[in-house]
N, C-alpha and C positions, 0 to 999 in steps of 0.2 A: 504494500500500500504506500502510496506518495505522500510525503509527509507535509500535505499545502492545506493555506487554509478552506478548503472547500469539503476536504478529509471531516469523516467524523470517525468514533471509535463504536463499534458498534454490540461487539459482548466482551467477555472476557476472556476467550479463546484469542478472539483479535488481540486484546488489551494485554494479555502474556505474550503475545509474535512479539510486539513492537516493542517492548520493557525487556525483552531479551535477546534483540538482532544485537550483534556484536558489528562494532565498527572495524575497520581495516588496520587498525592501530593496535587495536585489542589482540586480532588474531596472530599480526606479528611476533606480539607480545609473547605467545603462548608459545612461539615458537624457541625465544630465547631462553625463556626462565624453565629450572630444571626442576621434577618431582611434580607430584597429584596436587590438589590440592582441596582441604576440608574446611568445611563452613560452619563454624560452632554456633548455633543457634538460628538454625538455616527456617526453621517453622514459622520465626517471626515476619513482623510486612515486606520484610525487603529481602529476606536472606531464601525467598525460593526464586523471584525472579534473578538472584545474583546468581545463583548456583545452574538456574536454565541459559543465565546469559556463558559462563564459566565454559560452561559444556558444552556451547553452539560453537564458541570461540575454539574449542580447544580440535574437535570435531572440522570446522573450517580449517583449521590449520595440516586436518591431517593426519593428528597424533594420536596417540593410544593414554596419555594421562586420563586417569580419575578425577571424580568431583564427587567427595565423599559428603554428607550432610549427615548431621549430631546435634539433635536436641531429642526431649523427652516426648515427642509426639503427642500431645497429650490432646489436641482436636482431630475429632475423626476425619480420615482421611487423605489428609496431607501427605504423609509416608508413602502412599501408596499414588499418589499423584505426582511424587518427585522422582518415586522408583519405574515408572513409566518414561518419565523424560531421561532417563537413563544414569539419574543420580543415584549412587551406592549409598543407604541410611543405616547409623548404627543411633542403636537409644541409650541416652544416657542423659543422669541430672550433673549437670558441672559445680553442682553444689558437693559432693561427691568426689571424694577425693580419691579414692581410691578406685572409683568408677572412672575416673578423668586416667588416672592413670595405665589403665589399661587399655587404652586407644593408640590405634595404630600411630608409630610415627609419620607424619608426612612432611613434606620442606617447606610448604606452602599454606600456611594459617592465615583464617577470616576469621576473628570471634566479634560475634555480633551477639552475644547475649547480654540483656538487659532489664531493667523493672525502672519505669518513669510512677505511672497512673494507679495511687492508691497510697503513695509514699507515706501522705499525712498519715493513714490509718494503720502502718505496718512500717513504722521506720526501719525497724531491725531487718525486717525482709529486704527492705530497698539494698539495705547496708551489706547484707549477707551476697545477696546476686548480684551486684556492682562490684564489690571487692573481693571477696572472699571468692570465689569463680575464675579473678581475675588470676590470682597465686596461684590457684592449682593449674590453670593454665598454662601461664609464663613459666611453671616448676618445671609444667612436664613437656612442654615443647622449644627449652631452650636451645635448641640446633635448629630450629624453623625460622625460617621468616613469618612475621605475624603482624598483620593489618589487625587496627581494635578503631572497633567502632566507638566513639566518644560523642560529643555534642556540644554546639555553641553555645553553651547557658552556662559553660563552667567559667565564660568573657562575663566581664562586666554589662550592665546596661548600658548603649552610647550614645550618645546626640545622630540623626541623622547624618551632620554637618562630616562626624570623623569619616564616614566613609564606609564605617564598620570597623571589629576589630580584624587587625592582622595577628600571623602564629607567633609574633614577638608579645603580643599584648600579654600583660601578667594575667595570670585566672585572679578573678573574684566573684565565686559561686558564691549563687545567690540562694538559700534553701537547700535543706537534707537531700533531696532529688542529684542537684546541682554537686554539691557537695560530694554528695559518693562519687559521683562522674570522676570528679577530678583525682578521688581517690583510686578507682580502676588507673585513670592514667600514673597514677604516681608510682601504682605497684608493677605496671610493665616498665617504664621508666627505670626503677630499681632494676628488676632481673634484667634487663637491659644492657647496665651498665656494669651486674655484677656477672652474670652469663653469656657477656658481649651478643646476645641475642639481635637481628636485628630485628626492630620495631619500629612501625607507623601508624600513629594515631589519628585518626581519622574525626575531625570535628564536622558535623554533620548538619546542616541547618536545612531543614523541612524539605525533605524527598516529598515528591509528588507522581503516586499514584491515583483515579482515575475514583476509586472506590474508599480512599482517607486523605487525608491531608489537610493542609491550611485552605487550598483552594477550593477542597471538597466543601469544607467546613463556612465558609463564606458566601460560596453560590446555594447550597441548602437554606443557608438563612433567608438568602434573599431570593428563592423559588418559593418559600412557605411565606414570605412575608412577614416573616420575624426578625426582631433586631440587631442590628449587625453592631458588637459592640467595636468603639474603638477606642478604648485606653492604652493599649498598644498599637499606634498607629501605622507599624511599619516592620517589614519582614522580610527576611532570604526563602525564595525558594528555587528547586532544580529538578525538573524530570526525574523521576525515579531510575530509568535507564541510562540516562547521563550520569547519574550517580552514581549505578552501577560499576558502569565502562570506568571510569575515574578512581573507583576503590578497587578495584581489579590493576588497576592500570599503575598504582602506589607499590603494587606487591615489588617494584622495582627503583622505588625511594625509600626503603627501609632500611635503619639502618641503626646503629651504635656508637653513641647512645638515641635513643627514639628519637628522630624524626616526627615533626605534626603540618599536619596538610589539613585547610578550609576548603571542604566541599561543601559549595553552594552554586547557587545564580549569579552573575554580574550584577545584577540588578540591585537596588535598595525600592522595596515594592510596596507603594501607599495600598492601606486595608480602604479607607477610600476611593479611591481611585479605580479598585479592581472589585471594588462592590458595584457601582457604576457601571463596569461592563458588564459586568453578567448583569445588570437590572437591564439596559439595551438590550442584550441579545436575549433576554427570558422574556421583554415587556413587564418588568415588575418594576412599581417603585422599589425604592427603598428608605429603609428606615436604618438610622445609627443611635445608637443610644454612648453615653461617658463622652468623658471628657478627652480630645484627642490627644493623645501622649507625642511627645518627640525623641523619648530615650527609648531605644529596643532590644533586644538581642538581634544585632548586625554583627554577621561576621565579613571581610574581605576575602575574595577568592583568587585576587592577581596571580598568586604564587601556583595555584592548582590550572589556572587558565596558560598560565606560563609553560605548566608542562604537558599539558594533553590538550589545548584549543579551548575554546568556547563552547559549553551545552551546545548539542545540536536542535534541541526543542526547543522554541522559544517561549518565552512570557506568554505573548500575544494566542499562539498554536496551544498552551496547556490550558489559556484561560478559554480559547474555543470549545476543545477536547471535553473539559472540565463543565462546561452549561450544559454542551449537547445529549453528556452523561447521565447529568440528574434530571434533565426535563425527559430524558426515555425511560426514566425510572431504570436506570442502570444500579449495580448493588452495590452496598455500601458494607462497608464491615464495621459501622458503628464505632469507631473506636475517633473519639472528638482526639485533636492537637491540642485545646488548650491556649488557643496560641496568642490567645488576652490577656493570659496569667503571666505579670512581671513581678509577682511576691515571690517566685519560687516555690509556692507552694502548689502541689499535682496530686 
């Protein structure tokens, strides 16, 4: 399918092709770097379309690598929808230490395991799968390379004006959520530099899938005719597939001691501005509710655009994609961003 604007997305069969074609950079890629490679917490929003992208790329290239996927499979059916695309699953809690360590070596590590939404009411849970996950990981794959999934909220809130922060900016987590983040990073960091492992931490600001997201979460309001709040008035986002290709694309910036890379959008993206277009292209008004903020969670992506190009989705093509999705009542996975919340609390 051509990726113009006249394109809509039409199920989700569609909506996995195109979150998963690998770019010509990618496949290269798969040809240089050596060993399989597994995805720790592959069941979550992004970690099956990474592991379909992983495996198209590696497949385009040619090659016989693996794309092993490891989480606890705990919603039916997943496992058996990844082992069809040709991804190898093993189950395991990475809470689990001795369970972690019984996992094949491989050279190539994604951990993408996580806990945001519920923190308030289980802090110690939060605290437990953000860190403690993180150790038994980093213990037991210190001869891997290892991509870790992180997130912009461990930066400070910024003025529009900065631009966003850059990977120089000092962390100032804002909330227990935030808080553990930076602590996952700290303990790869450590084995990092005490296991010369090398590591890339990957800070993350709002992937865009078709079925969750900031985008999702803003054109539903303003398809129901509900308030579109904006006390955060401004945000990163990036294709989910561009995202992909880009944390895949890291496995070959890691290094010792970690390495951190901003994956995001180029953009700094008014919550105005882009409530406005989806009310044009749905014919709804709109409504905003709060006071409009000017500090956000902005991160800068120069340094990640420096080394792999520009998103190839734009702004304009997700916020198309994105209306066309929920007025066909396309499905959603329910699972809100949040992305008004600047107390840090989740």
């Amino acid at each position: 399918m051509e990726t113009n604007m006249l394109s809509i997305i039409s199920d989700e069969v569609q909506l996995e092709k195109i979150l998963s074609k690998p770019s010509e950079n990618l496949i290269n890629m798969m040809s240089r770097i050596d060993g399989d490679i597994m995805i720790l917490g592959i069941a979550g929003k992004m970690g099956i379309t990474l592991g379909m992208l992983a495996l198209k790329a590696i497949r385009k290239a040619g090659l016989n690598k693996k794309v092993i996927g490891v989480s606890r499979f705990s919603e039916k059916g997943i496992e058996q929808h990844l082992n069809n695309a040709g991804i190898e699953t093993i189950t395991c809690d990475l809470l689990d230490r001795d369970a972690v360590n019984s996992l094949p070596q491989v050279k190539n590590v994604i951990f993408m395991a996580g806990r945001k939404f519920g923190t308030n009411e289980d802090k110690e849970l939060t605290w437990a799968v953000n860190v403690l996950t993180s150790a038994n990981v980093a213990s037991h794959f210190q001869s891997s390379k290892i991509i870790v999934f992180s997130t912009g909220c461990v930066y400070p809130l910024v003025p529009v004006s900065t631009g966003g922060c850059s990977e120089e900016e000092d962390p100032a987590p804002i909330g227990e959520y935030a808080q553990s983040c930076l602590g996952r990073e700290r303990i790869f960091e450590y084995y990092s530099k005490f296991n010369k492992t090398s590591v890339c931490l990957i800070r993350l600001n709002y992937a865009v899938d078709l079925r969750y997201g900031v985008l999702h979460d803003i054109g539903k309001k303003v398809l129901e005719g509900k308030l579109v709040n904006i006390t955060t008035g401004y945000f990163n986002a990036i294709w989910q597939g561009d995202a992909n290709k880009q944390v895949l694309l890291a496995l070959e910036h890691c290094s010792s001691p970690a390495s951190i890379l901003n994956v995001t959008g180029p953009e700094i993206i008014s919550v105005r501005w882009v409530a406005h277009q989806f009310g044009k292209i749905m014919r709804k008004k709109v409504i905003f509710t709060g006071a409009e903020g000017n500090n956000a969670y902005l991160s800068n992506s120069a340094k990640a655009s420096g080394f792999f190009g520009y998103p190839k989705i734009s702004l304009e093509q997700m916020t198309h994609w994105q209306a066309h999705w929920l007025m066909s009542g396309g499905k959603s996975l329910n699972k809100a961003t949040h992305f008004e919340v600047n107390n840090g609390n989740f």
